[in-house]
ZAMARGU-4260 file (C-alpha; in steps of 0.2 Angstrom, whole numbers, plus 5000, padded with zeros to 4 digits):
<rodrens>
0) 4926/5050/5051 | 4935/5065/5045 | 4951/5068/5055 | 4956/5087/5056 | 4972/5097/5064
5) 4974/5092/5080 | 4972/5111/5085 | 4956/5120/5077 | 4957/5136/5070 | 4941/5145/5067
10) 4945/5155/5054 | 4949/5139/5044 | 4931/5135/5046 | 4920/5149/5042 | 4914/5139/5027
15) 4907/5125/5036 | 4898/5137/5048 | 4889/5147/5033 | 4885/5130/5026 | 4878/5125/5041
20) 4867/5139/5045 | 4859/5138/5029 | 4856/5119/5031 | 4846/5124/5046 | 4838/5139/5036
25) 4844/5154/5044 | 4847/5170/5032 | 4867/5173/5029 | 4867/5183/5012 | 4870/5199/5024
30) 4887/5191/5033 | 4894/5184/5018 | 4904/5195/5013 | 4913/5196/5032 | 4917/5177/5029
35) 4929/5181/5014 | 4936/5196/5021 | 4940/5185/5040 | 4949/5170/5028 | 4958/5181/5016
40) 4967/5187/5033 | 4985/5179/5039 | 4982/5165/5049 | 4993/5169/5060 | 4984/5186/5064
45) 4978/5184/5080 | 4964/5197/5076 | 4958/5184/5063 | 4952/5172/5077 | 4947/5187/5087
50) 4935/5187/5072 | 4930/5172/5068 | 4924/5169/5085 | 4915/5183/5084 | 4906/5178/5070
55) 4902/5160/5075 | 4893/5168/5090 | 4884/5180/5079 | 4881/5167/5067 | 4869/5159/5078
60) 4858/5175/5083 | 4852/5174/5064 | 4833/5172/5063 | 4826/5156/5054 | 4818/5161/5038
65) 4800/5162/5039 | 4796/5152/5024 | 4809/5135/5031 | 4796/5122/5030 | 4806/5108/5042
70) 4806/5109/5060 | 4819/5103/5070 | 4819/5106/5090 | 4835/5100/5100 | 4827/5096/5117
75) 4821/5078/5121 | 4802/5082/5124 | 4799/5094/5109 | 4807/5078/5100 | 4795/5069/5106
80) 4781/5080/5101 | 4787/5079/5085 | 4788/5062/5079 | 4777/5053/5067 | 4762/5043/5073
85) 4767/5023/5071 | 4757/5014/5059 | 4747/4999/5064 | 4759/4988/5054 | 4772/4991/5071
90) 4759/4990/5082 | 4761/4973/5089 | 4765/4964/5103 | 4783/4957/5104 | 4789/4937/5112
95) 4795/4943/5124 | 4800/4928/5133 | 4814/4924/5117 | 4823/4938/5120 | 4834/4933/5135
100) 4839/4916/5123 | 4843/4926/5108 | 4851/4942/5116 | 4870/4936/5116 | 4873/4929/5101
105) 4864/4945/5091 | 4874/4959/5104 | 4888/4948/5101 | 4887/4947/5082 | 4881/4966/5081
110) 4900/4969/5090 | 4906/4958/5077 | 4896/4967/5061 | 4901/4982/5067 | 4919/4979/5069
115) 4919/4970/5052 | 4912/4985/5043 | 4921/4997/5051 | 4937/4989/5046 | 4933/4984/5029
120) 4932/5005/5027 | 4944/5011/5036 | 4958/5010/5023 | 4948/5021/5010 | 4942/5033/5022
125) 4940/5049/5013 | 4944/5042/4996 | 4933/5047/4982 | 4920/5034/4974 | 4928/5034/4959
130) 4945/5031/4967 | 4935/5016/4979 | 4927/5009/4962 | 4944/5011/4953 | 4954/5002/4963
135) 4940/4986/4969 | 4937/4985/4949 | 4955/4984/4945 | 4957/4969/4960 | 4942/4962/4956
140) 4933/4963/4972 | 4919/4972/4963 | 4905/4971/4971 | 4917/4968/4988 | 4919/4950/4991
145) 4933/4953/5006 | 4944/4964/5016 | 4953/4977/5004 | 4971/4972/5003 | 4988/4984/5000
150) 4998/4968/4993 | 4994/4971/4974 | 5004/4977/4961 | 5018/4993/4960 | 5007/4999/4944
155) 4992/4999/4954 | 4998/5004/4971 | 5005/5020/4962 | 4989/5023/4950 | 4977/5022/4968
160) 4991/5030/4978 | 4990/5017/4989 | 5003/5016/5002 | 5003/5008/5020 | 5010/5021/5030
165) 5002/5035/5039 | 4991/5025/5050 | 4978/5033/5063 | 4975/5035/5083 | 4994/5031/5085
170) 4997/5016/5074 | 5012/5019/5060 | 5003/5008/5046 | 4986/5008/5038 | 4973/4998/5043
175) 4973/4987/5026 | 4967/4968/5027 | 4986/4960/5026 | 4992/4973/5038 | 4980/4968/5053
180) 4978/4954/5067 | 4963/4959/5076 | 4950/4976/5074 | 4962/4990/5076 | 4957/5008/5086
185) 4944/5019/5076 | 4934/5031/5085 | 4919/5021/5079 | 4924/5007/5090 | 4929/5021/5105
190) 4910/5025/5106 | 4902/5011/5108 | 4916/5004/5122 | 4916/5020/5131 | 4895/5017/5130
195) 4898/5003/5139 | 4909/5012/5152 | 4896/5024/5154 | 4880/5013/5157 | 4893/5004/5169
200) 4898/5018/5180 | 4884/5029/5179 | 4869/5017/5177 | 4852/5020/5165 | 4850/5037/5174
205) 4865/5045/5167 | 4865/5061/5161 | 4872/5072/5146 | 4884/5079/5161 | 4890/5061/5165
210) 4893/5058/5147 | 4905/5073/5145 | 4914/5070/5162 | 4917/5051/5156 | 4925/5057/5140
215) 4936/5069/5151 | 4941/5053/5163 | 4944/5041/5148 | 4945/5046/5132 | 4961/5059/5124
220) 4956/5075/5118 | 4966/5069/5099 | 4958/5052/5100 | 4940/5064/5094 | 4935/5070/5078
225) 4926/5087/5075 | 4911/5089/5084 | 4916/5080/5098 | 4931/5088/5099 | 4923/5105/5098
230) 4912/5097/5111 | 4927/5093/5122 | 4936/5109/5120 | 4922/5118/5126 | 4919/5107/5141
235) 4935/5110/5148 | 4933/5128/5146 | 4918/5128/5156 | 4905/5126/5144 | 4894/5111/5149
240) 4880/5103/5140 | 4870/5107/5129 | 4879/5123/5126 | 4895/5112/5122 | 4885/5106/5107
245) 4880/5123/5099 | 4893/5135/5104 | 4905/5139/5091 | 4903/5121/5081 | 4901/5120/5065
250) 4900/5100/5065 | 4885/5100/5076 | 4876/5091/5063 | 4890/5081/5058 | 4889/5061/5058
255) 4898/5063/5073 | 4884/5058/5086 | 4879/5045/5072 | 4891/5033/5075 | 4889/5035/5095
260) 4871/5025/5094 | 4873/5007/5092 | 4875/5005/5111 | 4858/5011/5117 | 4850/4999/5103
265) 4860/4985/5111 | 4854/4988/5127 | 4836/4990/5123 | 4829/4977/5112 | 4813/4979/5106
270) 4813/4997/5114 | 4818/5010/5099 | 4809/5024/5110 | 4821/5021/5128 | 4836/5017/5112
275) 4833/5031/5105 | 4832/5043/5123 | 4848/5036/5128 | 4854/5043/5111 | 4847/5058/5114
280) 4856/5061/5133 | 4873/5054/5123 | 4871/5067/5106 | 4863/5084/5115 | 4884/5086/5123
285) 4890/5089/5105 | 4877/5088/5091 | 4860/5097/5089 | 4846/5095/5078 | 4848/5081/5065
290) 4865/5077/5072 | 4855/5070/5087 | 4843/5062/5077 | 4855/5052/5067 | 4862/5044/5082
295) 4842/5043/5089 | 4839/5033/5072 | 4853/5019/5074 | 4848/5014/5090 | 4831/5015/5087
300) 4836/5003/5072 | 4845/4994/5083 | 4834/4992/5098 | 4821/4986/5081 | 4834/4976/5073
305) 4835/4964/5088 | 4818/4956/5084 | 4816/4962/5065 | 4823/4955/5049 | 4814/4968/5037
310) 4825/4982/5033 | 4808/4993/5027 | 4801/4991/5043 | 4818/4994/5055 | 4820/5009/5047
315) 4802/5015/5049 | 4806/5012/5065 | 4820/5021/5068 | 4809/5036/5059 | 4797/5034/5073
320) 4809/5040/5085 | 4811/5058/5075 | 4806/5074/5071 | 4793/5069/5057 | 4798/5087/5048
325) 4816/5086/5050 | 4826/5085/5035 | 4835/5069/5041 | 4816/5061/5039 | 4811/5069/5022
330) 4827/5063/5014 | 4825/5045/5022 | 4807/5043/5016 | 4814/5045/4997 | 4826/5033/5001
335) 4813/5022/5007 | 4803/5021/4987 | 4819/5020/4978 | 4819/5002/4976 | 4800/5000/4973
340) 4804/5014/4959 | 4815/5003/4950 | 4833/5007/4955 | 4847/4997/4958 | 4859/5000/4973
345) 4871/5007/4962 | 4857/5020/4954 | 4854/5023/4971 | 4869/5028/4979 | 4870/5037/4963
350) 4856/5048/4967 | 4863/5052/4985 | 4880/5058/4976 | 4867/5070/4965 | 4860/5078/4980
355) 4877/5079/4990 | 4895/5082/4984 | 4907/5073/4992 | 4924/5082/4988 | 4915/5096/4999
360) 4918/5092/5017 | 4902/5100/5026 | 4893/5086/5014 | 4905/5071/5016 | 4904/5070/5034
365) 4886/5077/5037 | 4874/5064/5047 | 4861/5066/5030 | 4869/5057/5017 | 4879/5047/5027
370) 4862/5042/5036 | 4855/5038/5017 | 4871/5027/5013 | 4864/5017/5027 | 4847/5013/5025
375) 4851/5009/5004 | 4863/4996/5012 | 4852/4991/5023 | 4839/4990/5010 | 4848/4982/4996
380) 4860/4971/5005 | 4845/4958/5010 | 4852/4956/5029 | 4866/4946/5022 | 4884/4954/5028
385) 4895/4954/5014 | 4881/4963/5002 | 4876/4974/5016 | 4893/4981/5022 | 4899/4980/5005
390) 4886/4992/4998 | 4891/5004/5011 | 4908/5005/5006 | 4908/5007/4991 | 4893/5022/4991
395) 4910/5030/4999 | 4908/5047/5007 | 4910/5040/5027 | 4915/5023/5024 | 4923/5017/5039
400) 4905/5026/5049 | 4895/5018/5036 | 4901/5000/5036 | 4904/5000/5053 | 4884/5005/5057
405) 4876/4995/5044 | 4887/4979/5049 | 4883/4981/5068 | 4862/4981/5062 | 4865/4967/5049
410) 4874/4958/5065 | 4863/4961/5076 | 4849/4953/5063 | 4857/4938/5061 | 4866/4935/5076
415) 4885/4929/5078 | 4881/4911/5073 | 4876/4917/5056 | 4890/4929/5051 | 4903/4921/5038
420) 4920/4916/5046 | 4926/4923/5030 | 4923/4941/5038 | 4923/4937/5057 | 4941/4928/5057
425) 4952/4940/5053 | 4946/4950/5068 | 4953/4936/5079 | 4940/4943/5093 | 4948/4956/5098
430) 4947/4975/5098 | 4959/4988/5103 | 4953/5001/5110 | 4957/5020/5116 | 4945/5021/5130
435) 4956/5019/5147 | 4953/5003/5156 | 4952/4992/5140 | 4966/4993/5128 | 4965/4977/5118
440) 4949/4970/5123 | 4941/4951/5118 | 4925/4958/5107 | 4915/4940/5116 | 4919/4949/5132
445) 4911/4966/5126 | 4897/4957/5121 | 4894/4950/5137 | 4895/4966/5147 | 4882/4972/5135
450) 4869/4960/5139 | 4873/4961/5157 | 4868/4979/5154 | 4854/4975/5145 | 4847/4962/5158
455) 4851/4977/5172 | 4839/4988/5161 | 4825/4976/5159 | 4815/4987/5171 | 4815/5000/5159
460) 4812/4991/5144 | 4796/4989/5146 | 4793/4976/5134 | 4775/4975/5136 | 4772/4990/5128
465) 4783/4993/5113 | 4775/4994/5096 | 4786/4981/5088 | 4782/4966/5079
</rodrens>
């Protein structure tokens, strides 16, 4: 994800705020004018935060126009009402009984995928696709085949500015293929650990106020990215959930909540509606509207994936979960007759880059596109790893997010047995983690907490009446 000043100005983001407000429909033409006049002043004017504060606040008193034809409500049970009736092709009854025998190895391979993916996008985070294609073309690892490396040629290395210092969450050097011994720290990885802490210490019940008190106990301010530390900051200054999510946040529909689902789907096989209200009590501390419902989606995905192998029918699944008149759903359901229309994945993530540009930041990092980048790799990579996660990469925009999400479904599909050493090895099963209490963790132990978890759960996951197949 995006990685921004360690300390957030609001007047350097008063273009991410217009944009957001009119994603969700709301009429700015009237302010405008105030946003120009608020960044044309010094930055180090402290009247120029005193404004820009002030706007942000006012920014969210704007009425919704009255021609907007999505709706999009924030609290769990108008979600609820919301969402799409299920077809009778996921009405079925699930085996039940296989699930114990089969949940370790597909938790543990999801871990696995997810790591895999993250760090195959890691190093080319925020680079441009042409940049991405530039440089796998030139080392022929076009379409990917492995790891991106930084041991290649001077002449190339200068071309793709390629270098290997400047690394992230502390480390000195960049996360490239020859420079690693094991899945370094990313935020995506943070998320699904700290997950795990939270189902640990707080149990099934916990709450959106448990979530935000379990960041402040384990997880550094700087070790978040944009919403969440928006989300954060606003916390410790008193302003608990779900206000933390709205107030003066300009990510709150940012991919940020996104890459927080995987657990919940873990935990909740065969279960996409319990997946995806976990999600929901995880997103409402620093996201709203369809930046819960991206991380709503994944785990209903994954909760689907654990007993599905057809990509068309996880992510129906993960739709099932959502506001049916959201924009995250209407952009999915294109996405979803793409191939039968004749595209190619390449034709398809061209289309994506059509409707969103990715040198402006609101669109890079937004839940929407990123969320499309997913199901065409899900779609196009046939379950198989290397396809999967290599699609996702190369559709750049958030490629560590992106890999990392569509690698923990395609793992959870398949399992750990069936993943390729050729991509599991160089994780040496291990992660390192920024989430006190783990540090460098064995990704096999994860695993094994999870499905603990999940077995602790099976109360709740009442099997019996999923609609599944």
């Amino acid at each position: 994800m995006l990685k921004e000043q360690p300390w957030l100005n609001y007047g350097d983001y008063l273009d991410f705020e217009l944009l957001q407000a009119e994603a969700e429909g709301r009429e700015v033409k009237d302010i405008i004018k105030s946003v120009d006049e608020i960044k044309s002043m010094n930055s180090l004017d402290t009247q120029r935060e005193v404004l820009a504060e002030a706007f942000m606040d006012k920014i969210q008193s704007l009425q919704i126009k009255k021609d907007y034809r999505f709706f999009e409500p924030s609290e769990l049970e108008e979600i609820k009402k919301s969402r799409p009736l299920i077809g009778s092709d996921l009405n079925v009854k699930l085996l039940s009984e296989h699930i114990e025998a089969l949940s370790y190895d597909k938790v543990y391979g999801a871990w696995l995928g997810r790591c895999a993916g993250c760090l195959l996008g890691q190093p080319v985070e925020g680079w441009s696709r042409e940049r991405i294609t530039g440089l796998l073309k030139d080392t022929y690892n076009y379409p990917i085949n492995y790891y991106i490396s930084s041991d290649i040629s001077e002449e190339l290395r200068k071309k793709y500015d390629v270098s290997d210092e400047g690394g992230v969450y502390g480390s000195s050097i960049k996360n490239w293929i020859n420079n690693v011994h094991h899945m370094p720290e990313d935020d995506d990885t943070n998320y699904t650990v700290i997950s795990l802490k939270i189902l640990e210490q707080y149990g099934m019940d916990f709450t959106p106020d448990d979530v935000a008190e379990c960041w402040l106990t384990n997880l550094p301010i700087l070790h978040t990215c944009t919403a969440e530390r928006i989300a954060y900051k606003n916390i410790i200054n008193l302003i608990y959930p779900p206000l933390s999510a709205s107030h003066r946040n300009p990510y709150r529909e940012w991919i940020g909540a996104q890459i927080r689902g995987d657990f919940f789907g873990y935990i909740t096989p065969g279960n996409p509606e319990l997946g995806a209200e976990l999600a929901w009590r995880d997103a409402s501390i620093s996201h709203v509207k369809n930046g819960i419902y991206g991380e709503m989606f994944v785990a209903a995905m994954l909760s689907a994936a654990a007993l599905l192998n057809d990509p068309y029918k996880i992510i129906q699944c993960g739709l099932s979960q959502i506001p049916e008149k959201s924009r995250l759903a209407d952009a999915v359901h294109d996405v979803l007759s793409w191939k039968e229309l004749g595209l190619n994945w390449e034709q398809a993530i061209d289309k994506v880059h059509k409707l969103y540009d990715e040198k402006i930041g609101y669109h890079w990092c937004h839940t929407i596109p990123n969320a499309l980048i997913v199901c065409i790799a899900l779609i196009y990579g046939e379950t198989q790893l290397e396809k999967s996660i290599g699609i996702a990469v190369m559709a750049a925009f958030d490629t560590d997010c992106n890999g990392a999400t569509v690698g923990s479904i395609v793992g959870m599909i398949n399992g750990a047995n069936a993943l390729s050493d050729k991509w599991i090895k160089p994780l040496n099963n291990k992660l390192k983690s920024g989430v006190d209490g783990f540090g460098l963790v064995e990704i096999s132990d994860l695993a094994r907490r999870t499905v603990d978890m999940a077995q602790k759960a099976k109360s709740l996951n009442k099997i019996e009446n999923t609609t599944l197949k």
